[in-house]
TINUKE-988247 format. One record per residue (C-alpha): x, y, z. Coordinates in steps of 0.02 Angstrom, whole numbers, plus 50000, padded with zeros to 5 digits. Example, Ala and Ser with C-alpha at 12.3 -4.5 7.8 and 13.67 -1.06 7.14 Angstrom:
506154977550390/506844994750357/
! end
This chain:
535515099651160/534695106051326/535245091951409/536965096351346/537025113551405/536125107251578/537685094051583/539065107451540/538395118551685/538135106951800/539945100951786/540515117451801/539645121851946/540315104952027/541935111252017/541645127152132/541125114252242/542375104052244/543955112452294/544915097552357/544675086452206/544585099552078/545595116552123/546585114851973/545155116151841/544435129451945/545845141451952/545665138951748/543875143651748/544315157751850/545855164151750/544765163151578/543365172551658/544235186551720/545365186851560/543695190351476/543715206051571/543945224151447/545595230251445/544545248851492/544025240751637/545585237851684/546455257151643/545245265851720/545375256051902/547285263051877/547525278251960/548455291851860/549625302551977/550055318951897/551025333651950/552155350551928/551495366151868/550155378251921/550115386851746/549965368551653/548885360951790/547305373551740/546805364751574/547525346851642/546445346751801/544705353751705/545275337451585/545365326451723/543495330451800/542975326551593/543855310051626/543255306351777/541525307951731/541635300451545/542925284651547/542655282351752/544695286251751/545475289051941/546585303451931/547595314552037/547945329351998/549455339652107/550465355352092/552005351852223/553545362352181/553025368252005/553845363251852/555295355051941/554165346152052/553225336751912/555075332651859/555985327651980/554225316352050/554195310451889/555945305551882/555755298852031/554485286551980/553025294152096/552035300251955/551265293251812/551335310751698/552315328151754/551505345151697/552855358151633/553065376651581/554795372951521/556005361151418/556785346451532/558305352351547/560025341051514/560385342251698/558465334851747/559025320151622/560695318451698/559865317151888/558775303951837/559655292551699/558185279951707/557115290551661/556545295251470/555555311251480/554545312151327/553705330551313/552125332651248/551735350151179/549845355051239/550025374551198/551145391351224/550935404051362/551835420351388/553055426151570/552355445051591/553055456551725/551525461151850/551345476351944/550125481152094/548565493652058/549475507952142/550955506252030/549945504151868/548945519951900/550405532651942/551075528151743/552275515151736/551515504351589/553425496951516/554975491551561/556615489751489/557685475151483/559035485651559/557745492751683/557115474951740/558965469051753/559255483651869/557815479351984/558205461751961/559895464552027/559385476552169/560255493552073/558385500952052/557405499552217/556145516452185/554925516652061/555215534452030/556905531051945/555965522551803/554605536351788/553345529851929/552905537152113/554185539052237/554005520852344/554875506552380/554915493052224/554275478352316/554955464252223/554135443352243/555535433952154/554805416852096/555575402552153/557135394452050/556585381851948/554955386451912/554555388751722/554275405651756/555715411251851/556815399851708/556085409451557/556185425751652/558185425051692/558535415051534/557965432151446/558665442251561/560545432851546/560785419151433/560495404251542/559665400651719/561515397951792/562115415451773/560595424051853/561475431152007/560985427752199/559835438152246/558705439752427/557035443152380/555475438052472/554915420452336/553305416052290/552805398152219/551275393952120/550145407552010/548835411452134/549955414452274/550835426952159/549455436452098/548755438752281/550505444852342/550695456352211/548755461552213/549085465352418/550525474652422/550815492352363/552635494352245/552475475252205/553105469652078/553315450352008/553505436651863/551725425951824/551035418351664/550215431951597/548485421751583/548535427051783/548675447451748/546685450551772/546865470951717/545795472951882/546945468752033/548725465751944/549375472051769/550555464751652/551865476051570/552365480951404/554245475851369/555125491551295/556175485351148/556855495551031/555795509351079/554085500651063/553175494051190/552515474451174/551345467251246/551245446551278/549515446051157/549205429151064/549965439350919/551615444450995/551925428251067/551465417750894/552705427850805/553865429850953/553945447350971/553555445951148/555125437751189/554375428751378/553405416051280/553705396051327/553055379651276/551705371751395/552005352251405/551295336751498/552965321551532/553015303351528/554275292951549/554395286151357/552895283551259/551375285551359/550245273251396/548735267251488/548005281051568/549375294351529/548955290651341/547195293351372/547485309251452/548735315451307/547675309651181/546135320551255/547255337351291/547835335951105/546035332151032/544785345850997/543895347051158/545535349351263/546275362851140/544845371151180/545185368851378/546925375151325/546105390851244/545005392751395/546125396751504/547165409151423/548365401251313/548755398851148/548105382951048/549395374150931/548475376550785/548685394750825/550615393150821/550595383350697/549235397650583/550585411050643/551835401250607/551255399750405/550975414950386/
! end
């Protein structure tokens, strides 16, 4: 039998060296060796491309440096133009996964027909209304919707005509089509589309909100409330029907804080590969927790409100 196994090698080793007279049989060795290579192997030389928004990127991009490390996975991780950006890059086919603070919309499925966004729901975060220090401290603790609409719309421009100190509301719109600026007008009027113009100075992504609004006295802006640190910037009460709501877990499980919206991460159709990797790991234990981590709810926290 040894001299078997010497003959079967030797044989085999012939025909690496004998490309002229044996290429055939050697492209066959070849094929079933690297067929014999693991399917992981192969997923986790892929790179995953994700991007879109700042407020779903926090737990997504902590997940990625767990994948990285554990399954050897090669993903990038970007937050170019917010929600629509993961959408439309996604659409586009430049992506492998978008992040998203809101619902694809029928017009994002009508711009790119060949695309199947599938939304996966990772958790629920709350819109709040942020205000600078200065602005905080002289009183003004709620809004109205009819107040907000009026500074919205440029008919309020002092805070002292809603009870605060006699300066200049400094307003940072965020910019249409984020999640956040979509959940704030859709409260405000119905539906995105019949938010009016307005010329305010935009901000894009969380961070560059909060530091606006943290640097300039009167500010006042939209950011997922995770952002509203109590120490620099401060998120509002909404004043409906006389009480004043804050966007707590609570309020936002039962939906009396009406600025709540769905967190998601988008394929196009079923994931797979490394997408379904990444899905599966935000919706398992561990990245629920990542979820919770950073300042939003977990879904079995909607779905314990939700029963009771």
């Amino acid at each position: 039998m040894l001299d078997s196994a010497y003959a079967r090698n030797h044989r085999l080793f012939y025909l690496f060296l004998s490309p002229s007279i044996h290429m055939k049989s050697a492209v066959f060795v070849l094929a079933l060796v690297f067929s014999a290579v693991p399917a992981a192997m192969t997923v986790n030389a892929e790179l995953l491309k994700i991007n879109g928004s700042t407020t779903v990127n926090l737990p997504v991009a902590e997940a990625a440096e767990i994948l990285r490390a554990e399954r050897k996975m090669d993903i990038q991780v970007d937050v170019q133009g917010g929600s629509s950006g993961g959408i439309s890059m996604l659409g586009e086919g430049l992506v492998q996964m978008g992040m998203a603070s809101k619902h694809v919309s029928a017009a994002d499925r009508a711009k790119f027909p060949k695309c199947d966004f599938v939304e996966t729901h990772i958790g629920e975060d709350a819109v709040a209304l942020i205000v600078s220090k200065d602005v905080w401290e002289s009183g003004v603790k709620a809004l109205t919707k009819e107040q907000i609409a009026g500074i919205y719309e440029g008919r309020i421009k002092n805070w002292k005509e809603v009870g605060g100190p006699n300066r200049r509301i400094a307003f940072f719109n965020k910019e249409p089509g984020r999640g956040t600026w979509e959940v704030f007008v859709h409260w405000l009027y119905g539906d995105a589309k019949k938010a009016p113009p307005v010329s305010f100075p935009e901000v894009g992504g969380n961070e560059e909100t909060r530091n606006k609004v943290a640097s300039t006295m009167g500010a006042l802006s939209q950011l997922s409330s995770s952002w509203a640190d109590g120490r620099k910037v401060f998120a509002l009460s909404l004043r409906l029907d006389g009480k004043d709501i804050l966007p707590t877990d609570e309020n936002i499980a039962t939906g009396a804080y009406p600025l709540s919206r769905p967190l998601f991460v988008l394929t196009n159709g079923k994931p797979t590969s490394g997408a379904q990797m990444m899905v599966d790991f935000l919706l398992s234990d561990r990245g629920q927790e990542l979820v919770k981590k950073h300042g939003y709810m977990k879904l079995s926290e909607l779905k314990t409100s939700e029963a009771k």
